[in-house]
C-alpha positions in Angstrom: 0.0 0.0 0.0 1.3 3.7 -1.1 2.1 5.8 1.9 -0.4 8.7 2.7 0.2 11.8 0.8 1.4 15.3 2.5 -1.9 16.9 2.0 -5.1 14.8 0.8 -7.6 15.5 -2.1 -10.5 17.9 -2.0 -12.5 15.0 -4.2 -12.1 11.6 -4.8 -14.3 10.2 -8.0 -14.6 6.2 -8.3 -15.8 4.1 -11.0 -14.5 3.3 -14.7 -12.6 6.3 -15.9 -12.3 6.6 -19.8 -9.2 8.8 -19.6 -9.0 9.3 -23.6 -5.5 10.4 -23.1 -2.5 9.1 -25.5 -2.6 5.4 -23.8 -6.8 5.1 -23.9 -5.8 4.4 -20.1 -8.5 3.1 -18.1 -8.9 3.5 -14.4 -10.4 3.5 -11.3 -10.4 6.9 -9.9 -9.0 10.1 -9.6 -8.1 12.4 -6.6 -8.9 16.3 -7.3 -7.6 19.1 -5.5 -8.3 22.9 -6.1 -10.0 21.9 -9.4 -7.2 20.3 -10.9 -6.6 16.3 -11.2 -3.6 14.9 -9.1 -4.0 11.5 -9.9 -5.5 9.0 -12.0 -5.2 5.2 -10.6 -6.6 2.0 -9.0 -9.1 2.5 -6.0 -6.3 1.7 -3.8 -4.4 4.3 -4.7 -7.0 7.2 -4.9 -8.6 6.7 -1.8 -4.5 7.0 0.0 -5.5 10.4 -0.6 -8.5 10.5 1.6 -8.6 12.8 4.7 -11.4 13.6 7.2 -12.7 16.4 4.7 -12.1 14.7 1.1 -15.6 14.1 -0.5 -15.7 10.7 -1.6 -17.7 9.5 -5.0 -18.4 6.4 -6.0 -19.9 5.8 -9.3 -19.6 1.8 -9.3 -20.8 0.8 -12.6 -20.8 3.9 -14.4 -18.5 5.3 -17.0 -16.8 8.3 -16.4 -15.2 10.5 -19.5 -13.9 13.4 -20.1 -16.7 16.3 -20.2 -18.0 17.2 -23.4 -16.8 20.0 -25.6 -19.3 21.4 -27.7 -17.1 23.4 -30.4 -20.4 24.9 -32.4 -22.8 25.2 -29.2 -25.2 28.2 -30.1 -26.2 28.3 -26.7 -27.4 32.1 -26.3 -29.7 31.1 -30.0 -30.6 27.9 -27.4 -31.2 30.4 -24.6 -34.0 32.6 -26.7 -35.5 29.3 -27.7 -35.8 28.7 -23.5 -37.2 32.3 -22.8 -40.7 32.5 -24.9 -43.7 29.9 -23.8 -43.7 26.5 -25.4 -46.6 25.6 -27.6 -45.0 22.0 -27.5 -47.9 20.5 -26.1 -50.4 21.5 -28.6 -51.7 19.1 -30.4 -54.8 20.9 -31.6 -56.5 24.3 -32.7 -58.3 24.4 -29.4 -54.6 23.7 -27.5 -53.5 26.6 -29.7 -56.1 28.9 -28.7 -56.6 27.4 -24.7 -52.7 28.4 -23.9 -52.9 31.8 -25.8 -56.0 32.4 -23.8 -54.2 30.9 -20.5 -51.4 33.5 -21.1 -53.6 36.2 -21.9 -54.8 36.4 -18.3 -51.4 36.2 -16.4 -50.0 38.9 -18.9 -51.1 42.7 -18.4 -54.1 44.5 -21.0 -52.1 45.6 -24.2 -48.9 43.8 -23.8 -47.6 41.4 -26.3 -48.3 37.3 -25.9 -45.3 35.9 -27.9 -44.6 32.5 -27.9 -42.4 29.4 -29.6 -43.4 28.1 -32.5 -46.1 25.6 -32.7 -44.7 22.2 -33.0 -42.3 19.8 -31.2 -39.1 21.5 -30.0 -36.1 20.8 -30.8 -36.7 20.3 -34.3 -40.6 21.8 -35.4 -40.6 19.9 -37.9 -43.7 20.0 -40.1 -46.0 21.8 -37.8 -49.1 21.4 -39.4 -48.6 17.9 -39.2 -48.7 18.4 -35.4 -51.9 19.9 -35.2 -55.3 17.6 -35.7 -57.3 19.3 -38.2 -53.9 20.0 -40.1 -54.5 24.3 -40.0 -53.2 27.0 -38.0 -55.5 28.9 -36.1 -56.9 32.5 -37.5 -56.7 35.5 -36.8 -60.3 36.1 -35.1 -59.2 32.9 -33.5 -56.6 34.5 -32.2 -58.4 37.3 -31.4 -61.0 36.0 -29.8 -58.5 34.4 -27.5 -56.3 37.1 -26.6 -59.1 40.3 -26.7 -57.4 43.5 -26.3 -53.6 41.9 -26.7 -51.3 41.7 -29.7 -50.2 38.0 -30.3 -46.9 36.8 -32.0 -46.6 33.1 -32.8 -43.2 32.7 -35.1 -42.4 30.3 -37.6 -39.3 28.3 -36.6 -35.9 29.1 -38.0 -34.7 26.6 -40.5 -31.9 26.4 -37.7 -34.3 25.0 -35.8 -36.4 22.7 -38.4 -36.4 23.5 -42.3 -38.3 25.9 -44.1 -41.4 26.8 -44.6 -41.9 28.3 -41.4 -45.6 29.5 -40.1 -45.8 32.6 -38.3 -48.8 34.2 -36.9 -50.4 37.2 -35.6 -53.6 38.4 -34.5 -55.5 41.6 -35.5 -54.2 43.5 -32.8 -50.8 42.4 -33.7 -50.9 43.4 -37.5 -52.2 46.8 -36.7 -49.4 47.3 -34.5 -46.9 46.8 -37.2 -48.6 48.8 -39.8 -49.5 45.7 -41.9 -53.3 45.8 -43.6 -54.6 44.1 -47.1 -51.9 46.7 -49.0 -49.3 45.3 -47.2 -46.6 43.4 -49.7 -43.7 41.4 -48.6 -40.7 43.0 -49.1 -37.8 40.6 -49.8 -38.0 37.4 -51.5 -39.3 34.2 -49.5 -41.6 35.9 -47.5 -45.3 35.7 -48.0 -48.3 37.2 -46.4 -51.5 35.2 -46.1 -54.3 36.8 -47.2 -58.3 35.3 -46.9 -60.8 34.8 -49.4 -61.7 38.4 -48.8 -58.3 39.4 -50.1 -57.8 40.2 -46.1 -54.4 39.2 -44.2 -55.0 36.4 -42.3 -52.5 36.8 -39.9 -50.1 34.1 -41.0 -46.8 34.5 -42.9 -45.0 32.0 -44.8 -40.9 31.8 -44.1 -39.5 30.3 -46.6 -35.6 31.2 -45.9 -33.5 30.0 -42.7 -33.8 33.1 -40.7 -36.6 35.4 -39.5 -36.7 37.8 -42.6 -40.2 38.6 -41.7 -39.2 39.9 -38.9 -36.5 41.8 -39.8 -38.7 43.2 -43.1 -42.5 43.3 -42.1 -42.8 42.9 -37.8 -40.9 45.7 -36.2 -43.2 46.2 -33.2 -42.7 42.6 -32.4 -40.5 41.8 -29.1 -37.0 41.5 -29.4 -34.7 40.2 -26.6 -33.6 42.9 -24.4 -30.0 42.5 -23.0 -31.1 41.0 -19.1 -33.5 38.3 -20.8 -30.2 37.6 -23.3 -28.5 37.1 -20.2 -31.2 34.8 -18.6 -32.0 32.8 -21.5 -27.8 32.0 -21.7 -28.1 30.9 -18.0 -30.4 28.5 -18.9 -29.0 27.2 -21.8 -25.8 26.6 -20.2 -27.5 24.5 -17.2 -29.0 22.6 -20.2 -25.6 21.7 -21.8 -24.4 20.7 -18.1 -27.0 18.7 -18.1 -25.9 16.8 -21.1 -22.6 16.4 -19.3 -21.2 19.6 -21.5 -18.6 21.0 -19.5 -17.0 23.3 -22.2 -18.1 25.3 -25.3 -16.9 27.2 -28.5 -18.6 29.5 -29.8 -16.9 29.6 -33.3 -19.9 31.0 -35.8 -19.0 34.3 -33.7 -21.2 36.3 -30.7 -22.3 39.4 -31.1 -22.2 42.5 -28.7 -25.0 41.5 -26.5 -24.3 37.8 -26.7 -20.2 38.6 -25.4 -21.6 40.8 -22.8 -24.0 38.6 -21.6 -21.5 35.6 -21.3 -19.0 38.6 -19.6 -21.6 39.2 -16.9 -22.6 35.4 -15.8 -18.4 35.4 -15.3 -18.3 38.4 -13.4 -21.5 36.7 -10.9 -20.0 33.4 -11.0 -22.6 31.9 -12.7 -20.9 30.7 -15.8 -20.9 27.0 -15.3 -18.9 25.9 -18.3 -15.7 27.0 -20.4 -16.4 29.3 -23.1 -14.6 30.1 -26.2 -16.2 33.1 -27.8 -14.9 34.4 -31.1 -16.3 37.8 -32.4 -18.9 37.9 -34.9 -18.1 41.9 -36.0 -20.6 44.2 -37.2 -19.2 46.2 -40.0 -21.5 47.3 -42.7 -18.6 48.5 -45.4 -15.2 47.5 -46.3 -13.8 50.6 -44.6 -15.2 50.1 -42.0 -14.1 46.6 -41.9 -10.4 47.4 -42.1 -10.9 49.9 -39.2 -12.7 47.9 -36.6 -9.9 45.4 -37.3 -7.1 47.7 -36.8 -8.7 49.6 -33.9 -11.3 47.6 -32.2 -10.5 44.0 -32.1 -6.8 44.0 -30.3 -8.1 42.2 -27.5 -9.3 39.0 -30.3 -5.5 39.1 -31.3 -3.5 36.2 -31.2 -4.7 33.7 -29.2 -6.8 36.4 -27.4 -7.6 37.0 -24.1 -9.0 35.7 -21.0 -9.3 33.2 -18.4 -9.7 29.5 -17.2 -14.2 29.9 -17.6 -14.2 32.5 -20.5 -11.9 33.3 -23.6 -12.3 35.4 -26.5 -9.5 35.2 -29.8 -10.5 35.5 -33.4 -13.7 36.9 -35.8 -16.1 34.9 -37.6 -16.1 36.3 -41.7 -19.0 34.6 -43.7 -17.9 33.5 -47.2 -20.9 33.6 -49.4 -24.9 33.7 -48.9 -28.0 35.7 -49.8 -27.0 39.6 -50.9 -30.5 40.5 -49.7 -29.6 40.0 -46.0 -26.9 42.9 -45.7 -29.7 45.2 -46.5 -31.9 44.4 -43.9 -29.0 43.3 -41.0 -27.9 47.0 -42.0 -31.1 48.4 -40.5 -29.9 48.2 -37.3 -26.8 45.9 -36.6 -27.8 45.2 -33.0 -31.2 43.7 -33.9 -29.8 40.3 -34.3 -33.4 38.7 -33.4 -33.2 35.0 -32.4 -29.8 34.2 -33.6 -26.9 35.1 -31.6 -24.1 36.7 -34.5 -24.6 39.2 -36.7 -25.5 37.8 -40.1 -23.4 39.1 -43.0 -23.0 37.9 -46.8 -19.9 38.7 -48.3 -18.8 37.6 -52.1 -15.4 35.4 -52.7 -13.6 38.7 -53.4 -14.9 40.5 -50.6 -14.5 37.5 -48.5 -10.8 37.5 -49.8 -9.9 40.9 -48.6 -11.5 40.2 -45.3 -9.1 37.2 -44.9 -6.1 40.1 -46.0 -7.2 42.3 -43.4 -7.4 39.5 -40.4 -4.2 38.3 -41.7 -2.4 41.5 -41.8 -3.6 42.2 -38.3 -2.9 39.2 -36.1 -6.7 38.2 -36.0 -7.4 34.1 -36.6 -10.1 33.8 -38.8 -13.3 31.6 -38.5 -15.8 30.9 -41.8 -18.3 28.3 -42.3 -17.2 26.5 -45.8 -21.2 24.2 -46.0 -20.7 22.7 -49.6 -18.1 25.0 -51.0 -14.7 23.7 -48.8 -13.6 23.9 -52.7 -13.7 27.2 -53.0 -12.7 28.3 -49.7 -9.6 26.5 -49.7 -7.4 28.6 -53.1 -8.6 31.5 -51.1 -7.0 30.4 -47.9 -4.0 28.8 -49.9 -3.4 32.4 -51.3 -3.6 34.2 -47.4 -0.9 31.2 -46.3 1.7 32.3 -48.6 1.4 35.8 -46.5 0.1 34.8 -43.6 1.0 31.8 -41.2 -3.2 30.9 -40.8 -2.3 27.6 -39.3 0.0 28.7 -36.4 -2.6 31.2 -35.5 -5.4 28.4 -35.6 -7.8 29.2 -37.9 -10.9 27.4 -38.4 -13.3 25.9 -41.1 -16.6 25.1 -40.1 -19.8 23.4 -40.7 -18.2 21.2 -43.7 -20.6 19.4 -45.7 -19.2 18.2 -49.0 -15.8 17.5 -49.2 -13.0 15.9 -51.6 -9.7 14.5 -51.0 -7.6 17.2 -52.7 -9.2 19.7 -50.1 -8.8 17.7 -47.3 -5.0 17.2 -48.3 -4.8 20.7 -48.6 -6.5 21.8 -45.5 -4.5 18.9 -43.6 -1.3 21.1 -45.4 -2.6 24.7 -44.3 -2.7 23.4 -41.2 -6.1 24.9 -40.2 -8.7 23.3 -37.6 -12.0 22.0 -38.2 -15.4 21.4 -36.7 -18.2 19.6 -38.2 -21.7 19.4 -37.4 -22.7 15.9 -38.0 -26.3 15.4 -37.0 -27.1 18.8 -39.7 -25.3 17.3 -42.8 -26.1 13.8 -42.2 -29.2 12.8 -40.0 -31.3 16.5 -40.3 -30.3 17.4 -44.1 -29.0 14.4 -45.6 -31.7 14.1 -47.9 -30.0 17.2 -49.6 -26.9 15.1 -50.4 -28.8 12.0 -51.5 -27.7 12.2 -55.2 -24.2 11.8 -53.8 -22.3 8.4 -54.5 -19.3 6.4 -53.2 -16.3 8.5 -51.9 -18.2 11.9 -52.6 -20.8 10.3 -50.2 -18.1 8.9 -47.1 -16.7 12.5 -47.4 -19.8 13.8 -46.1 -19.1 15.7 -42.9 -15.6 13.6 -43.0 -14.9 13.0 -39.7 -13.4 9.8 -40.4 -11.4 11.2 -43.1 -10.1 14.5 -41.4 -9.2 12.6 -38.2 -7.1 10.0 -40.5 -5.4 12.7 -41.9 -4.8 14.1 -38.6 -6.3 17.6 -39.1 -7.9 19.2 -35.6 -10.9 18.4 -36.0 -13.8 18.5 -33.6 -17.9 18.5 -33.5 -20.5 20.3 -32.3 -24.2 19.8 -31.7 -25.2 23.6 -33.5 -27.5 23.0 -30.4 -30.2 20.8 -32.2 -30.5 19.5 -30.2 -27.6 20.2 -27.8 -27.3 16.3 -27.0 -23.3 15.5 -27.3 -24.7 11.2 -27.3 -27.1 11.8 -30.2 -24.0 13.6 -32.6 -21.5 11.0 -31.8 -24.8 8.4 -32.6 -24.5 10.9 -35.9 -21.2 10.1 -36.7 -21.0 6.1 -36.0 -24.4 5.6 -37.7 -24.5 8.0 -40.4 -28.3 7.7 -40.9 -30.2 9.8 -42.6 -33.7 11.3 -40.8 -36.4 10.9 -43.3 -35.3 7.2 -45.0 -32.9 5.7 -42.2 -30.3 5.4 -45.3 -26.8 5.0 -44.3 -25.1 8.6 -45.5 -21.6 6.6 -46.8 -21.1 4.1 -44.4 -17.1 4.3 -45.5 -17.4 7.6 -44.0 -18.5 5.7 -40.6 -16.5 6.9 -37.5 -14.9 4.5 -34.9 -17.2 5.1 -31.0 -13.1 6.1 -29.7 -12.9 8.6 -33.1 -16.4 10.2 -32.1 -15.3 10.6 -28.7 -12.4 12.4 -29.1 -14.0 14.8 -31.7 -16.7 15.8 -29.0 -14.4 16.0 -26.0 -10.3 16.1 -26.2 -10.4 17.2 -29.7 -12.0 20.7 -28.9 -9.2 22.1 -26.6 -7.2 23.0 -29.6 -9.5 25.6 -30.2 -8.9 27.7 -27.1 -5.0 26.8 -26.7 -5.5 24.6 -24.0 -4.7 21.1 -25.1 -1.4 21.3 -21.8 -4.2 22.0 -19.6 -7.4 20.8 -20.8 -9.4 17.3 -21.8 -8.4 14.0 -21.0 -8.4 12.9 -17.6 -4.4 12.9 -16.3 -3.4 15.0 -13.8 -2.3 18.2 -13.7 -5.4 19.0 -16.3 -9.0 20.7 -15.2 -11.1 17.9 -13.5 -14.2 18.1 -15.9 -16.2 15.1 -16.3 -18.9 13.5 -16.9 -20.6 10.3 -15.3 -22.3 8.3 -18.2 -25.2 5.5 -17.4 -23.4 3.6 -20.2 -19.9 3.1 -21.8 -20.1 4.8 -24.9 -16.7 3.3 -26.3 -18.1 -0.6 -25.9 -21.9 0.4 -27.1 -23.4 -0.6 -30.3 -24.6 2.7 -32.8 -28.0 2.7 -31.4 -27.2 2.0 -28.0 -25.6 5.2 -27.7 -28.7 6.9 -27.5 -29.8 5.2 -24.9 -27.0 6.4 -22.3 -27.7 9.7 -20.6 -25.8 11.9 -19.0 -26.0 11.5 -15.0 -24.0 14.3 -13.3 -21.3 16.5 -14.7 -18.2 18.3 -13.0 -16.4 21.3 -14.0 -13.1 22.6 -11.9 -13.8 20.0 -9.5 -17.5 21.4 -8.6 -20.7 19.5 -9.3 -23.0 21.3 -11.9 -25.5 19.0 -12.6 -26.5 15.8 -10.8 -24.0 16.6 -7.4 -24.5 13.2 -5.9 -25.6 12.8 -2.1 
């Protein structure tokens, strides 16, 4: 038996410890003092460092890993999506109109009633399907229901589900946004309902991923003020605890109110996991551009600035989308509605120069790449021969087609990676069904990209937020709406999987010395598993749940007794 240490631990954690460090050591327990790991061993050993105040553990049959880290969380887009009523329960006109009404008398005469969508969160998926007699509910519905308040039911973000969305508004709420029978919709994908009467009816058809309606037709509508941004976050983070989530990156970008909000739960202690933030920038001209970088962004330099619960480094630059959104994110920057970054298109040569500018001025870049990794990747290959993008990490994200000469080249730039496997393959794969052989296993190429040995981690995108159900994602490569097998050469190994949704991720924010697997001398952030999610089959992985999760040694969800 080992001698009694000089000083004992603070915690002792028993059961079977999935280190994922270089061995794939397995053990029995772990000692933790002042938030940090001091050893990793048998039973006997661990519990030498007991004392009279060490709290002691044990998990038995459980499966302890390293916590989960989320690199494309979306949790302040989660935390709007947590603020608003649920309609979830709904499964009929009369549910529709006995909650508005049930609302109506808790909430003060003349104040907006604005819920979630109708349908079944996290997804919303076809949500007249959801409701029995297949219809929304009208406006004098809705009116009747809600007498003397305006009433704001939204269609759900493709984010959330997939276009169309439904949105709905009563009489009251119409008036208040200046909308009547001459009202036109004024961008593309955006229609307004009208009855037999050649009246509105209250409902508006979304047919793009975000809320152009709102943005175009329903300014009177409730935004998020600051304080509910900063609620909404709080509860979104205890949801990714609960999921055994004990870090974060937030590499689509924040905007103002979004970093704010995650720099005030710091400041109260209340930020219970590790956040990278990256800056999403609101510029609205090149000019400007070139200035914020040079002037404003010093602190994102580099590898940024921060500490152990909260880093910021790096902006997020958009390559591509729909020219009509500048126009109306130019309105008013701040108004970033349900999202939480500021939405900006920018062409190949704008997106160029942007690259130019971040390069020139220390700043690691962040783009999402979707289908067209082939064209980002010349434009990145041109910054390298200025610029040295891989020392200074940057990042491709939310890759969806690939093809080995891009992957060879972004193993060569030396860039990171995160994919988002339950989008491209379970939620959207239908969009890539036409897709055959290799061009199919490259597919959100985890496999592929981890082979190579490119950084490369996943994220949830937060629908839903569920760490199991991505790695399921990536093992099983099924596709939602046929159960067909996305390019089952492109299947990940359970140990690949793992590592993408917890080591993996520390890259990211520089902490791979200090951060990840279980060994000591790194953070003790875990989580306790009901299952073994290396040994389980594909579909048993969703089956395992997340029991109680640790972050710096301190129990955030599930503390034991």
């Amino acid at each position: 038996m080992m001698a009694r240490r000089a000083s004992g631990a603070d915690s002792i954690v028993l059961g079977k410890i999935l280190t994922l460090d270089a061995d794939n050591t397995v053990a029995e327990g772990m000692a933790i003092r002042d938030g940090r790991i001091v050893e990793v061993g048998s039973r006997e050993d661990i519990l030498q460092w007991r004392e009279p105040g060490t709290n002691v553990q044990d998990f038995r049959d459980r499966t302890i890993i390293p916590g989960f880290n989320d690199t494309h969380a979306h949790a302040a887009m989660l935390g709007t999506m947590l603020l608003r009523p649920s309609l979830e329960n709904c499964k009929s006109v009369a549910d529709i109109l006995a909650k508005i009404r049930e609302l109506a008398a808790a909430t003060p005469q003349g104040e907006w009633i604005a819920t979630m969508p109708i349908g079944q969160p996290p997804y919303y998926f076809d949500p007249l399907e959801q409701i029995a007699e297949k219809r929304l509910p009208t406006r004098q519905e809705l009116d009747s229901a809600a007498p003397g308040h305006p009433v704001y039911i939204p269609g759900a973000l493709g984010y959330w589900g997939e276009p169309p969305g439904y949105a709905l508004l009563n009489s009251e709420g119409l008036r208040r946004n200046g909308l009547d029978r001459n009202s036109t919709a004024q961008v593309d994908g955006v229609e307004l309902c009208r009855d037999q009467s050649g009246d509105l009816s209250g409902v508006i058809i979304e047919r793009n991923l975000m809320s152009f309606a709102e943005w175009s037709l329903l300014p009177a509508v409730p935004r998020f003020t600051s304080e509910q941004r900063a609620e909404g976050l709080r509860l979104a983070l205890a949801s990714f605890n609960s999921k055994g989530t004990t870090s974060i990156y937030e590499g689509h970008g924040c905007a103002p109110d979004i970093i704010a909000a995650y720099r005030q739960l710091r400041e109260q202690d209340r930020l219970t996991v590790r956040t990278g933030v990256v800056v999403s920038p609101s510029w609205t001209s090149m000019p400007e551009a070139s200035s914020i970088m040079r002037h404003w962004l010093a602190d994102a330099r580099g590898s940024g600035i921060g500490d152990e619960m909260l880093k910021l480094s790096g902006i997020f630059v958009g390559y591509g989308g729909p020219p009509k959104l500048n126009a109306l994110v130019e309105k008013d920057t701040t108004d970033i509605g349900w999202i939480d970054f500021v939405p900006r298109v920018h062409s190949p040569d704008e997106f160029e120069a942007l690259c130019m500018m971040a390069g020139e001025n220390n700043l690691r870049l962040h783009t999402i790449a979707s289908d067209k990794l082939h064209e980002v990747v010349p434009i990145l290959q041109r910054v390298a021969r200025r610029y040295p993008i891989g020392e200074r990490r940057w990042v491709i994200e939310h890759v969806s087609k690939a093809d080995p000469d891009s992957l060879a080249a972004v193993k060569a730039l030396g860039v990171g990676v995160t994919l988002i496997p339950i989008h491209y393959v379970w939620k959207a794969g239908y969009m890539f069904e036409t897709l055959e052989g290799q061009a199919l296993d490259l597919l959100s190429p985890a496999a592929a990209l981890a082979d190579l040995g490119v950084p490369v981690s996943a994220g949830t995108d937060a629908v839903p937020n569920d760490p199991l159900f991505c790695m399921w994602s990536m093992v099983s490569r099924e596709n939602r709406r046929n159960g067909r097998i996305m390019g089952a050469g492109g299947r990940t190994a359970n140990e690949t999987a793992l590592r993408l949704l917890t080591v993996n991720g520390a890259w990211l924010t520089f902490d791979e010395t200090r951060k990840g697997p279980l060994k000591p001398g790194y953070v003790a952030d875990l989580a306790v598993l009901s299952g073994n999610p290396l040994a389980a089959r594909a579909e048993d992985l969703l089956d395992i749940h997340c029991e109680a999760t640790m972050v710096g040694g301190r129990w955030v969800h599930g503390e034991p007794s």
